[in-house]
N, C-alpha and C positions, 0 to 999 in steps of 0.2 A: 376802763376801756383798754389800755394800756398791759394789763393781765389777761385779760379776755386773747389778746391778740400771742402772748405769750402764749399762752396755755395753748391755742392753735396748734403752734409750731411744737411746741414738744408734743401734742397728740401725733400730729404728723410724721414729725422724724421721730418718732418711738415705734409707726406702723410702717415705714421705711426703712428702720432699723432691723425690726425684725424681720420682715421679706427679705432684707437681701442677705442675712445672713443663714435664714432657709435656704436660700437659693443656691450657696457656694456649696463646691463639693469638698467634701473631705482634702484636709493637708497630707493625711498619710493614710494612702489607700494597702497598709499592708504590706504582702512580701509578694504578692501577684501586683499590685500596682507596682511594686517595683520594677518589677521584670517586665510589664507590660510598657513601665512609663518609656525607657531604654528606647524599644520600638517604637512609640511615637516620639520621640523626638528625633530619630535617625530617619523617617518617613515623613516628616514635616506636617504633621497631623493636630497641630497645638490648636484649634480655633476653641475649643473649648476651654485652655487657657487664659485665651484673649477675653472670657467672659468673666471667668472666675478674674482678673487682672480688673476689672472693669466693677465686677461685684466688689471687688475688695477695696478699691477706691469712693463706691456709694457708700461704703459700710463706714468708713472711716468720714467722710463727710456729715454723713447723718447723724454719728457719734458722738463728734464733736460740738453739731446742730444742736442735739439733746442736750448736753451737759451744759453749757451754754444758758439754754432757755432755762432747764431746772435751776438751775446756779440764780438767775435773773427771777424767776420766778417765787425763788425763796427769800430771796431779797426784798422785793416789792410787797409780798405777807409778811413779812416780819415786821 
């Protein structure tokens, strides 16, 4: 029961893992996100930041989740 319940959670955070890391945009948009980034940040334009800051915090949660569970999970079969 006890593995059943593992394996849950690494199904879980293995499909939260990968969504929020679809979901983040690129760290380096380039030599036009460069130029572009400039402009939003002197226009105060960051909300989409605020999400990526937000994605990259689930990503690192659920990462963790994962490793975690498989590490437990390999334990508990062995």
């Amino acid at each position: 029961m006890f593995s059943t319940i593992v394996t849950v959670f690494l199904v879980l955070a293995s499909v939260v893992l990968i969504a929020s890391i679809l979901l983040q945009s690129g760290k380096s948009a380039g030599l036009s996100g460069s130029i572009g980034g400039g402009a939003e940040q002197i226009w105060g334009k960051n909300k989409a930041r605020d999400y990526d800051d937000k994605f990259d915090k689930v990503t690192k949660i659920s990462a963790i989740v994962f490793m975690v569970s498989a590490l437990l999970l390999a334990y508990i079969q062995k």
